[in-house]
C-alpha positions as a Markdown table, in Angstrom:
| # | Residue | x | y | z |
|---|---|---|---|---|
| 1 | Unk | -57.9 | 88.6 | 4.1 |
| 2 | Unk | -56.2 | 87.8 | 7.3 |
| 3 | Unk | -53.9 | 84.5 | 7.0 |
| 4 | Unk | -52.4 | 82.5 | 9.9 |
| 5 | Unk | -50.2 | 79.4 | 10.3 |
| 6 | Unk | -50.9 | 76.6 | 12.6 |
| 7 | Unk | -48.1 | 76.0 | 14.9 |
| 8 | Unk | -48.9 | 72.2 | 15.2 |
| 9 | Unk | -49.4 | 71.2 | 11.2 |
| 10 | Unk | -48.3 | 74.2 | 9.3 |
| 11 | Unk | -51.2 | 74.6 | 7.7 |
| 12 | Unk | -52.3 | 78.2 | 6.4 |
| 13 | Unk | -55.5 | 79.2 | 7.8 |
| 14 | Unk | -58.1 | 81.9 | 6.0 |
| 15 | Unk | -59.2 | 83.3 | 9.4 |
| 16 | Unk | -62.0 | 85.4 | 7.6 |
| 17 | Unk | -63.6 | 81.7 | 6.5 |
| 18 | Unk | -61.5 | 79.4 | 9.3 |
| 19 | Unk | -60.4 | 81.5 | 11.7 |
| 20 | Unk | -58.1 | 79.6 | 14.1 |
| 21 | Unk | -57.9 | 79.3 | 17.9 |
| 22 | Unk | -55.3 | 80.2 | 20.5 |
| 23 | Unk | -52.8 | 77.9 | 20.8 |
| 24 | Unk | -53.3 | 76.2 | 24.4 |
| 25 | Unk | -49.6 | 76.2 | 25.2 |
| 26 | Unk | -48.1 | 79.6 | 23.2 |
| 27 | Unk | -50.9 | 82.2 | 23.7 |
| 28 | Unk | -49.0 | 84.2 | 21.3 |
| 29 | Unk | -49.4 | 81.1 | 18.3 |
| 30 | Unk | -52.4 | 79.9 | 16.3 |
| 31 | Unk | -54.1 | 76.3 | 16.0 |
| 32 | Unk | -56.3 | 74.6 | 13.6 |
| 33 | Unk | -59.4 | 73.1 | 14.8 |
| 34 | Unk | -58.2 | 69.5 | 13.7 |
| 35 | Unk | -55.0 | 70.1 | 15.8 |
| 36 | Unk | -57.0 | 71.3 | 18.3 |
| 37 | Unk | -58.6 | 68.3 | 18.7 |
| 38 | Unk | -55.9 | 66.0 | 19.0 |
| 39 | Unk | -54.4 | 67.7 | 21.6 |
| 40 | Unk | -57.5 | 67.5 | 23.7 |
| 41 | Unk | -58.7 | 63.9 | 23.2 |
| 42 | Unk | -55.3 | 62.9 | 25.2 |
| 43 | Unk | -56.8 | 65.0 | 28.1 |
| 44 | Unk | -60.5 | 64.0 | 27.5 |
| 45 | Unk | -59.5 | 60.4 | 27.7 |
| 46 | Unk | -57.2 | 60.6 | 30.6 |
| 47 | Unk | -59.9 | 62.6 | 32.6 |
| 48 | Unk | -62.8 | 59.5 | 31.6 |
| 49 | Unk | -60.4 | 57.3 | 33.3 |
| 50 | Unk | -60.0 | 59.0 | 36.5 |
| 51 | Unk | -64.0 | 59.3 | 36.9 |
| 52 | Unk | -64.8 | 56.0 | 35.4 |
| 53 | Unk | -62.0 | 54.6 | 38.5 |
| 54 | Unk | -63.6 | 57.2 | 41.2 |
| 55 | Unk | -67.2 | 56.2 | 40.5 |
| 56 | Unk | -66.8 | 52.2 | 40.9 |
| 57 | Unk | -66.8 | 51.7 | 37.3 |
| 58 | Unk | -64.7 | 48.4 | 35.9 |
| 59 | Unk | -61.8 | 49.3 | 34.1 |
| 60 | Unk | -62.6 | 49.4 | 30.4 |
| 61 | Unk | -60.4 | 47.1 | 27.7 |
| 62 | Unk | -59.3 | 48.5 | 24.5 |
| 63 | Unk | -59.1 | 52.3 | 25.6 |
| 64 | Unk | -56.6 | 54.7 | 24.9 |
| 65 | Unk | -53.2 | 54.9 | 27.0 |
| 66 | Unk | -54.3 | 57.9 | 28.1 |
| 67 | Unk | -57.5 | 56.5 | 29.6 |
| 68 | Unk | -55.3 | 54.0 | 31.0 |
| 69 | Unk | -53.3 | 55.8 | 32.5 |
| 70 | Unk | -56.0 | 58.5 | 34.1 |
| 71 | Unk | -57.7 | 55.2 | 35.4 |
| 72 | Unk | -54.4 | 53.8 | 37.0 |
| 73 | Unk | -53.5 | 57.0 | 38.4 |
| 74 | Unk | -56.7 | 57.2 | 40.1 |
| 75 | Unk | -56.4 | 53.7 | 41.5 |
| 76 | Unk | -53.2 | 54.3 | 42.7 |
| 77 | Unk | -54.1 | 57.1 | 44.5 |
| 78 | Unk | -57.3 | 55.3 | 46.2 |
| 79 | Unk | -54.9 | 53.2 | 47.5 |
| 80 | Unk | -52.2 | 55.3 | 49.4 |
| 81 | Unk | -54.8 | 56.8 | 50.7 |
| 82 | Unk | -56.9 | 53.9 | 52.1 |
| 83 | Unk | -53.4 | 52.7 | 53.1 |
| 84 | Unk | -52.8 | 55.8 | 55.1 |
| 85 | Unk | -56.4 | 55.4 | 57.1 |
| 86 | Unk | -55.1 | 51.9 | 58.6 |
């Protein structure tokens, strides 16, 4: 029976039934799945932004900040750049 702890939750994890993944920051900690996903919604989010902005897509209300923000970092950057053709 192999046991590990989750670095994000502290959750003990039976790795023979659950076995965790490798924690995306520490590739020497585990995660749990759950935590796992939290930490990559963020990133998932922020990513959807940045396309929805490059394709033309109107800025959708009620998103995540991190959508937000990918979208507004996209826009911003669309700009300096059409400001640098002129």
């Amino acid at each position: 029976m192999s046991m590990y702890l989750c670095m994000e939750c502290d959750r003990l994890l039976d790795g023979d039934y659950f076995p965790p993944s490798e924690h995306p920051k520490d590739d020497m900690a585990f995660i749990c799945d759950d935590c796992m996903a939290e930490l990559e919604t963020p990133m998932a989010d922020f990513q959807q932004g940045v396309m929805d902005c490059d394709r033309g897509i109107r800025h959708k209300e009620g998103q995540s900040k991190a959508y937000d923000r990918g979208y507004g970092f996209q826009y911003e950057k669309e700009q300096r750049i059409t400001e640098q053709t002129k």
